[in-house]
ROPAMAR-118741 format. One record per residue (C-alpha): residue in three letters; x, y, z; chain. Coordinates in steps of 0.1 Angstrom, whole numbers, plus 5000, padded with zeros to 4 digits. Layout:
BEGIN
  residuo    c1    c2    c3  cadena
      ALA     X     Y     Z       A
...
***
This chain:
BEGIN
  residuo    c1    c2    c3  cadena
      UNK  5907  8748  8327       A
      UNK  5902  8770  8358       A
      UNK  5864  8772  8347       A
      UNK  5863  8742  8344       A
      UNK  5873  8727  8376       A
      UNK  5853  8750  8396       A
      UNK  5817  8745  8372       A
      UNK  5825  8706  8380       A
      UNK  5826  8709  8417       A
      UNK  5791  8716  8419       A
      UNK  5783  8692  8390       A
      UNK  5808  8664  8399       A
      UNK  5827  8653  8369       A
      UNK  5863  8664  8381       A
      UNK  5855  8645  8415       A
      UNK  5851  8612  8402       A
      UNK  5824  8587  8408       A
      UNK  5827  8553  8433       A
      UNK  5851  8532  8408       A
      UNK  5872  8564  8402       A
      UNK  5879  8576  8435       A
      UNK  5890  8543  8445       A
      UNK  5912  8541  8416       A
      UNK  5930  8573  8434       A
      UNK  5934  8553  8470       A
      UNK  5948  8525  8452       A
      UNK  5973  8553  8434       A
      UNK  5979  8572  8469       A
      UNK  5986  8535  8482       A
      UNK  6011  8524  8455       A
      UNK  6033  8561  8454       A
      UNK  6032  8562  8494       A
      UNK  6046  8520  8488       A
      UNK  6073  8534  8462       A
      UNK  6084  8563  8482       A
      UNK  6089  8542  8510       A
      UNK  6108  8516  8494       A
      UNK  6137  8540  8481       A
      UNK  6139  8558  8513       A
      UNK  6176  8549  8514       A
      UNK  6184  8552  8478       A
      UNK  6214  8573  8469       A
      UNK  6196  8603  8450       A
      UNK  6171  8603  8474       A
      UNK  6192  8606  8506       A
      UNK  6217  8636  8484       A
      UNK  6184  8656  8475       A
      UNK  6178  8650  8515       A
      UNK  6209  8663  8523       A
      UNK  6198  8696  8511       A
      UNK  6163  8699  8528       A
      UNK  6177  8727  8549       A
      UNK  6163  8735  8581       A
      UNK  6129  8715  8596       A
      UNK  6101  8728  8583       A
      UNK  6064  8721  8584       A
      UNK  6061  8689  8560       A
      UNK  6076  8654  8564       A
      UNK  6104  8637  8546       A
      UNK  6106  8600  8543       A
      UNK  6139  8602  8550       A
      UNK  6131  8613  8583       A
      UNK  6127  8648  8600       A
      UNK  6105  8677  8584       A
      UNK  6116  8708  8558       A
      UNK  6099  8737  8543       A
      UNK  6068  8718  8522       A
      UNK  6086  8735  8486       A
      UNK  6118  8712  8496       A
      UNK  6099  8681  8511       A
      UNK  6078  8679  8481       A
      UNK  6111  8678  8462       A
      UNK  6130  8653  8487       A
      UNK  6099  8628  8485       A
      UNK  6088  8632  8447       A
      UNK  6122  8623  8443       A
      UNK  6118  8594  8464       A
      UNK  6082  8586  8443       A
      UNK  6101  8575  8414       A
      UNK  6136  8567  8424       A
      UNK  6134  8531  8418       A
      UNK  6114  8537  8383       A
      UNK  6087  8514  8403       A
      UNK  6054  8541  8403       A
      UNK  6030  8544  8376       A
      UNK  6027  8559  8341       A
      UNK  6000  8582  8332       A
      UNK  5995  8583  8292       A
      UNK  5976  8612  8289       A
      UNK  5998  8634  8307       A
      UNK  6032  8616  8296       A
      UNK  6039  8614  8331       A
      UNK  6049  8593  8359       A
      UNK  6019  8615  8377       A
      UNK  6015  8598  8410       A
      UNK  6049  8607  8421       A
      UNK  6047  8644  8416       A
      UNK  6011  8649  8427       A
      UNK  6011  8626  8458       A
      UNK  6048  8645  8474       A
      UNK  6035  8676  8459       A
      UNK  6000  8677  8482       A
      UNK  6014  8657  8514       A
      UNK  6044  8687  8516       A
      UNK  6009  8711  8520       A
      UNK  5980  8693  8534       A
      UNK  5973  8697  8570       A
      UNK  5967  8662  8587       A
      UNK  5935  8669  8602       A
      UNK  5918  8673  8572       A
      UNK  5897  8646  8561       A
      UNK  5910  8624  8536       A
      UNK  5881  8630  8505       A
      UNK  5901  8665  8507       A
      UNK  5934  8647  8495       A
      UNK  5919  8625  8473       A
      UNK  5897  8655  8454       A
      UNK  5933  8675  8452       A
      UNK  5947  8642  8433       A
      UNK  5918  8639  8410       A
      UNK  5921  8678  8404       A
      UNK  5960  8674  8398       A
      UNK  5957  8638  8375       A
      UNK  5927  8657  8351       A
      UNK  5951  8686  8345       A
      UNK  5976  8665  8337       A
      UNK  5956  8653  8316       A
      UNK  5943  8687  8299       A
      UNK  5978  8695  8295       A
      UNK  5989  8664  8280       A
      UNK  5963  8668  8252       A
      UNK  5975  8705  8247       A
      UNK  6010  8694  8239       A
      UNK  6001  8663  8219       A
      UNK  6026  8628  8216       A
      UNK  6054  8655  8199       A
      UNK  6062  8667  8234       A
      UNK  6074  8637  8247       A
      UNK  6087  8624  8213       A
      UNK  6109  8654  8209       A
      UNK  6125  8646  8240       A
      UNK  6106  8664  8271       A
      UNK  6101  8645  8298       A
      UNK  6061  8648  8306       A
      UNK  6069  8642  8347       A
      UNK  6087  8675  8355       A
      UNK  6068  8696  8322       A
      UNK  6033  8685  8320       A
      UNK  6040  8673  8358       A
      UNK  6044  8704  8373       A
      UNK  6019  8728  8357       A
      UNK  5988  8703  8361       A
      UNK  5999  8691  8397       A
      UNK  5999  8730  8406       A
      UNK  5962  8727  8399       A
      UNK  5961  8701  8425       A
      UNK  5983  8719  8449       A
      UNK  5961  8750  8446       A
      UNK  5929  8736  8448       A
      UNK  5937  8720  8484       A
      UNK  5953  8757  8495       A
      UNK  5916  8771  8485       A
      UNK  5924  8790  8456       A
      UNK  5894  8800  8436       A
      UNK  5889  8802  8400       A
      UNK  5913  8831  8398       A
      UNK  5937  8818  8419       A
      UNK  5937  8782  8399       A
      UNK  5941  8802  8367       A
      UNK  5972  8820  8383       A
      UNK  5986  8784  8395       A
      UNK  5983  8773  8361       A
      UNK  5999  8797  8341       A
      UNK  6027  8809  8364       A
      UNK  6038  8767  8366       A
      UNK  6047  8771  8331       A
      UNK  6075  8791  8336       A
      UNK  6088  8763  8362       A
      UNK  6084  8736  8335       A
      UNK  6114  8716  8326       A
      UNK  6135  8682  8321       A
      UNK  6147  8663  8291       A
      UNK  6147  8628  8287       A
      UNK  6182  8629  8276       A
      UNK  6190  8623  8320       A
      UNK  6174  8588  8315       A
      UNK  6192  8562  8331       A
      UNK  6210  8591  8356       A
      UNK  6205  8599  8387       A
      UNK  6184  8634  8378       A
      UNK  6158  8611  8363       A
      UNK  6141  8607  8393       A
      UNK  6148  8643  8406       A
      UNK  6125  8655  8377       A
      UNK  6098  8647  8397       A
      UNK  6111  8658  8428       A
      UNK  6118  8686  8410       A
      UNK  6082  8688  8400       A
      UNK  6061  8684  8428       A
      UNK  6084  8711  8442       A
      UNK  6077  8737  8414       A
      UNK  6039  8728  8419       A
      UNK  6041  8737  8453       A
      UNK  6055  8771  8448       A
      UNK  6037  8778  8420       A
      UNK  6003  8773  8440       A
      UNK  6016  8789  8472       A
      UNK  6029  8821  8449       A
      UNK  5996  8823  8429       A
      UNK  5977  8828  8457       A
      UNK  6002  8855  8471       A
      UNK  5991  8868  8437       A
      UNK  6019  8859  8415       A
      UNK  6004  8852  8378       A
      UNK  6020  8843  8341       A
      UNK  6003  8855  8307       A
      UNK  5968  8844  8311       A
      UNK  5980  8831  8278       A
      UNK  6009  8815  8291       A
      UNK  5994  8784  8279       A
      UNK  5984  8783  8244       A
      UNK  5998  8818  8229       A
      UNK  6024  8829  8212       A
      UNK  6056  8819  8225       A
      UNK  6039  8804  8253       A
      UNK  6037  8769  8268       A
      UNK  6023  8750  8239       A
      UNK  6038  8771  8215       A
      UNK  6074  8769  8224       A
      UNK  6073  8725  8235       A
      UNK  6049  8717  8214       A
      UNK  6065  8733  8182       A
      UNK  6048  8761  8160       A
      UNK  6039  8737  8132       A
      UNK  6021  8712  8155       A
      UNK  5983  8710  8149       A
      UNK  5963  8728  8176       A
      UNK  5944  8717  8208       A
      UNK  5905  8720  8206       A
      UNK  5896  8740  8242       A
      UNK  5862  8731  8238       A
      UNK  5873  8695  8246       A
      UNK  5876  8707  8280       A
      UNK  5845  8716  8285       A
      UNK  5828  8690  8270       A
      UNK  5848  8663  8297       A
      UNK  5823  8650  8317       A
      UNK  5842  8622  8336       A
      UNK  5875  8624  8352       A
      UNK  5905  8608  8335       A
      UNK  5912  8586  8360       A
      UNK  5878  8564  8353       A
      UNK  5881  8568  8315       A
      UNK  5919  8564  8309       A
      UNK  5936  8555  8348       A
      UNK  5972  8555  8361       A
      UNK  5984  8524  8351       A
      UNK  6006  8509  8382       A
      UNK  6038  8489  8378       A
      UNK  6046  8454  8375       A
      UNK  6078  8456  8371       A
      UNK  6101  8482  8387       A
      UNK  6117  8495  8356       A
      UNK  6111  8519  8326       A
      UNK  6077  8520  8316       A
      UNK  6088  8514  8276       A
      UNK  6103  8477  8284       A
      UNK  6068  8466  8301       A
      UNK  6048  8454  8274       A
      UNK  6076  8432  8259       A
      UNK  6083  8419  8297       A
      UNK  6041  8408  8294       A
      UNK  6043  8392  8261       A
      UNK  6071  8371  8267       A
      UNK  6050  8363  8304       A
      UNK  6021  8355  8276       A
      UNK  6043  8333  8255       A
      UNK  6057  8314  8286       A
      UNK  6019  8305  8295       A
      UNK  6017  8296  8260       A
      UNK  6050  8276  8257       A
      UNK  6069  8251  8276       A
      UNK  6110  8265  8268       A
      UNK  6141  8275  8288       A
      UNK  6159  8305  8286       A
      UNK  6188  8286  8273       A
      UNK  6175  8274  8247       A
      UNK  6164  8309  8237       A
      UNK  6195  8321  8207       A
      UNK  6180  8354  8194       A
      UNK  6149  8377  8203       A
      UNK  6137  8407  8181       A
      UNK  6111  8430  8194       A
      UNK  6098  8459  8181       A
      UNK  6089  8493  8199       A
      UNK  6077  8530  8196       A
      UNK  6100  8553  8182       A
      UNK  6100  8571  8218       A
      UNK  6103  8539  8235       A
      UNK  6136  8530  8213       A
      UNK  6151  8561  8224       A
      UNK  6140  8557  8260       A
      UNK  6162  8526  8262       A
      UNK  6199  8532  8251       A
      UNK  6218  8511  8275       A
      UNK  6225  8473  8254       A
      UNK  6249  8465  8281       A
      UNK  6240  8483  8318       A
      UNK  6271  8493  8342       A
      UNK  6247  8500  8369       A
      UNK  6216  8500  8384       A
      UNK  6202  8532  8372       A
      UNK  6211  8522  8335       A
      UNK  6195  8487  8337       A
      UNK  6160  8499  8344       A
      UNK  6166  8519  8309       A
      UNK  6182  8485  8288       A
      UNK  6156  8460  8269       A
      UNK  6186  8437  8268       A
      UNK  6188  8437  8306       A
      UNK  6150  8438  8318       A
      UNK  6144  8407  8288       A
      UNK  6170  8387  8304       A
      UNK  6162  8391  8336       A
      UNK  6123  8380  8324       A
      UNK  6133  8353  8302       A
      UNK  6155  8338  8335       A
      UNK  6134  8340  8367       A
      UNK  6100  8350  8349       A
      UNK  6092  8384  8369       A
      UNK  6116  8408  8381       A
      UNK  6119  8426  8414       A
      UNK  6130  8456  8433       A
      UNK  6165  8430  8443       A
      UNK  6170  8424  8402       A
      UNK  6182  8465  8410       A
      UNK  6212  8468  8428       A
      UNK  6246  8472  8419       A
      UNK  6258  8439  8427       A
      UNK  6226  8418  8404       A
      UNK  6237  8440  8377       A
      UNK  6270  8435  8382       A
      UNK  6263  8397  8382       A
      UNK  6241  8394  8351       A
      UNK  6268  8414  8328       A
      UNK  6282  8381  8316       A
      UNK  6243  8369  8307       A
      UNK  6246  8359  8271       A
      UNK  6209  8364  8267       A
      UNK  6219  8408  8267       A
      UNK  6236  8399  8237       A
      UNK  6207  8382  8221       A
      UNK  6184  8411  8215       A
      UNK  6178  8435  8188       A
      UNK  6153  8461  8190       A
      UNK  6138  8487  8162       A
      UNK  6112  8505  8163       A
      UNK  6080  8510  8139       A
      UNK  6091  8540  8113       A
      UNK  6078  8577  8115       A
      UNK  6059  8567  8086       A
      UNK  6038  8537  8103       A
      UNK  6031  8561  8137       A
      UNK  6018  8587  8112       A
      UNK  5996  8566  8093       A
      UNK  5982  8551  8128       A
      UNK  5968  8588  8136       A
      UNK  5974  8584  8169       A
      UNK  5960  8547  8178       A
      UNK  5981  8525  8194       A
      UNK  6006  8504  8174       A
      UNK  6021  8469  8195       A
      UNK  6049  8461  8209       A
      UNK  6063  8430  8193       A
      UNK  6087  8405  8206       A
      UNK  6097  8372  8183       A
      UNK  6114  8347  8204       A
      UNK  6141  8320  8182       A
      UNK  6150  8291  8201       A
      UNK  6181  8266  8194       A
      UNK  6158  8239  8181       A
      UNK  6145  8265  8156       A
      UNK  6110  8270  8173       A
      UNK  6097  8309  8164       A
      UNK  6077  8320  8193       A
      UNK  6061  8355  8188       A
      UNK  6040  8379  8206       A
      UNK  6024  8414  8207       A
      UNK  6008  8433  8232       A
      UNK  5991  8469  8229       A
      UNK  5992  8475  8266       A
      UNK  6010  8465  8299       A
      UNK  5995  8448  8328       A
      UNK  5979  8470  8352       A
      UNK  5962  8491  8323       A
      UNK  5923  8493  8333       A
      UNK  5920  8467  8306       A
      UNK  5944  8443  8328       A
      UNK  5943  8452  8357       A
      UNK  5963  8441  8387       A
      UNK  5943  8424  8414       A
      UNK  5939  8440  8445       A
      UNK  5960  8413  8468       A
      UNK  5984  8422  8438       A
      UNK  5987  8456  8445       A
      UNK  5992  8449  8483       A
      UNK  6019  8423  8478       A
      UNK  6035  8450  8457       A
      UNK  6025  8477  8486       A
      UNK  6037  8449  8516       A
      UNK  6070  8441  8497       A
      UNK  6079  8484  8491       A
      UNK  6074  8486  8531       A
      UNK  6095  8454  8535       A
      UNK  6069  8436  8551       A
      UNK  6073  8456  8583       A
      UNK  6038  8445  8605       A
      UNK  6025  8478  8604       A
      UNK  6024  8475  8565       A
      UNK  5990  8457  8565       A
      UNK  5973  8478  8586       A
      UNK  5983  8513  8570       A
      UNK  5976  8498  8533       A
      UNK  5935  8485  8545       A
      UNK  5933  8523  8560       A
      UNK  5948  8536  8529       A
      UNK  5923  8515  8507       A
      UNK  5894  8534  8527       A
      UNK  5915  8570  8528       A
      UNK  5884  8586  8508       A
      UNK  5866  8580  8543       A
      UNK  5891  8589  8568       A
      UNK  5881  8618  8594       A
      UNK  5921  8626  8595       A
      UNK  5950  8623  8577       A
      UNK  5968  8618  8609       A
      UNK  5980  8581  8599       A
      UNK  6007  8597  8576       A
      UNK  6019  8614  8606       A
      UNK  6022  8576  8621       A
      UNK  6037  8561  8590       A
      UNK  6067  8589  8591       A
      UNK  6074  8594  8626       A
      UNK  6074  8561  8638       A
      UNK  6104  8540  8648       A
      UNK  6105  8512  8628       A
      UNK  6096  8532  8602       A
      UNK  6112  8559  8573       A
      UNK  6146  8575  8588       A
***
């Protein structure tokens, strides 16, 4: 991997062509939007309260800490509201570790192709990770953000330090041994600390590689290393020639797929099908007497909460995000809060809904292709309405618009004025002389505190 990065800076691949590196401005744009938005969430302002003393490296809480503990206060803040994007080849919410992660080290007068190259080193070895622990990492219950998360956004964090080849493999290996997080703290608050938690390990895992702190040079793939140990010893191998043969970067042949909707990732494509059936259909959500969809096995178990006490849990409940769709049509960052949950607790539509899941047996004999998700709608005058959908909105197969993504960017910043102005400078970051308008965005007065 190391090799690899450092042969494809002189041939290009890991850098990204014109669509791609755009793809990574529009990703910087959305995490900055999300990180904003949850400035005064609860587990973002606790992690906060721990920063220590002022440091080096913003917080978009407000004030400055030690870039290891700003990188945790603000990857925290990334993902708090469950509103930043998914990555599928790395399992990961990778936005909101790798974006915290290289702000927290970056000096601001650096031009901004810098940050965006760091990203695209950060997303690809994600990605390279990803396909060395295979679909039975996450399935098994690892959560990719703060595993996969932290060793390939160390890549990332390295690369902008300087590190050379040696000093990238260092970063690489040593992050395994900060790799952690189950997905067994869904629906808690330390959900979306695992990737504050990430970008932070990322950070010191770059900054002690290159003080020449190193892991096994094996500490990937060999014995009772990385793979080894979350991947599972029976687990069929990872080709490493598939590395070098990669002669685009991820983000152009796979993307980050941005959110919709600001909830778990495994209720979106039910939330778009029953949008597709409502373009399809003219009904009520009253009239609507049972729905049955059908999911992944690691979406089902993403998803235990039926009936939600609180905010938190209701961005992990099918019952609750269906409702909420089949009612207004869309939901929003105010469908969150403890009082709209609260609110919505006496919805007879939560009690509507069962969900299964396709059997081990049906994911094993789809070798690894996509199944649907599946959502059959039953309506009081015994009308069957039914719909599928093999990926959410915002995939590069449906992608969002771009006044889409700066509604979602303008609403995140509570469209403040200044909003517009930093989101068109963001959309041309890959050009900017400086990164000195981050400085801006967290130090003003009308803005994060």
């Amino acid at each position: 991997m190391a090799r690899w990065f450092h042969a494809s800076h002189d041939r290009g691949p890991f850098a990204a062509g014109p669509q791609g590196r755009a793809l990574a401005q529009m990703a910087v744009a959305d995490t900055l939007g999300c990180m904003y938005a949850s400035r005064n969430d609860n587990v973002v302002r606790a992690v906060a309260s721990v920063a220590g003393a002022p440091g080096d490296a913003w917080l978009v809480t407000g004030g400055t800490a030690d870039s290891a503990m700003a990188a945790m206060v603000n990857g925290t803040a990334a993902h708090a509201l469950d509103y930043d994007d998914n990555f599928g080849p790395g399992m990961s919410h990778a936005s909101a570790v790798i974006l915290p992660a290289l702000l927290a080290v970056c000096d601001i007068s650096r031009p901004g192709r810098d940050l965006i190259d760091a990203y695209l080193v950060a997303l690809q070895a994600q990605a390279f990770v990803g396909a060395g622990m295979g679909p039975g990492h996450y399935a098994a219950g690892w959560h990719g953000t703060s595993t996969v998360g932290s060793v390939g956004t160390a890549a990332g964090v390295a690369h902008l330090l300087g590190a050379d080849t040696d000093g990238l493999r260092r970063a690489l290996t040593l992050a395994c041994s900060f790799a952690c997080g189950t997905k067994g703290q869904f629906g808690t608050p330390a959900k979306p600390f695992h990737a504050g938690l990430a970008a932070r390990n990322a950070v010191e895992a770059a900054r002690l590689a290159l003080a020449g702190i190193e892991g096994s040079p094996i500490a990937l793939e060999g014995p009772q290393g990385f793979s080894h140990m979350f991947r599972g010893p029976n687990m069929p191998g990872y080709d490493p020639h598939e590395i070098e043969a990669t002669d685009r970067n991820v983000i152009e042949t796979d993307g980050v797929v941005p959110k919709l909707h600001p909830c778990c990732g495994s209720t979106h494509l039910i939330i778009d099908a029953i949008a597709d059936l409502r373009g399809q259909h003219d009904f009520c959500a009253d009239a609507v007497r049972s729905i049955d969809v059908r999911v992944g096995i690691a979406n089902l178990r993403n998803l235990p909460y039926t009936l939600p006490e609180n905010e938190m849990q209701a961005r992990f409940s099918m019952n609750y995000c269906v409702a909420v769709a089949l009612r207004e049509g869309h939901l929003t960052l105010q469908d969150f809060t403890p009082e709209a949950v609260r609110a919505r607790r006496g919805d007879p539509l939560l009690s509507c809904l069962t969900m299964t899941s396709w059997t081990a047996e049906e994911e094993a004999a789809a070798d690894g292709a996509r199944l649907p998700h599946q959502v059959t709608l039953r309506l009081a005058s015994g009308q069957t309405y039914r719909a599928e959908r093999l990926f959410a909105r915002g995939d590069l197969r449906d992608p969002f618009p771009d006044d889409a993504m700066r509604a979602k960017f303008m609403a995140c910043c509570d469209e403040a004025p200044w909003a517009k102005g930093l989101h068109d400078w963001l959309m041309v970051l890959d050009l900017a002389p400086d990164l000195r308008q981050f400085a801006l965005l967290f130090g003003r007065s009308d803005g994060p505190r």
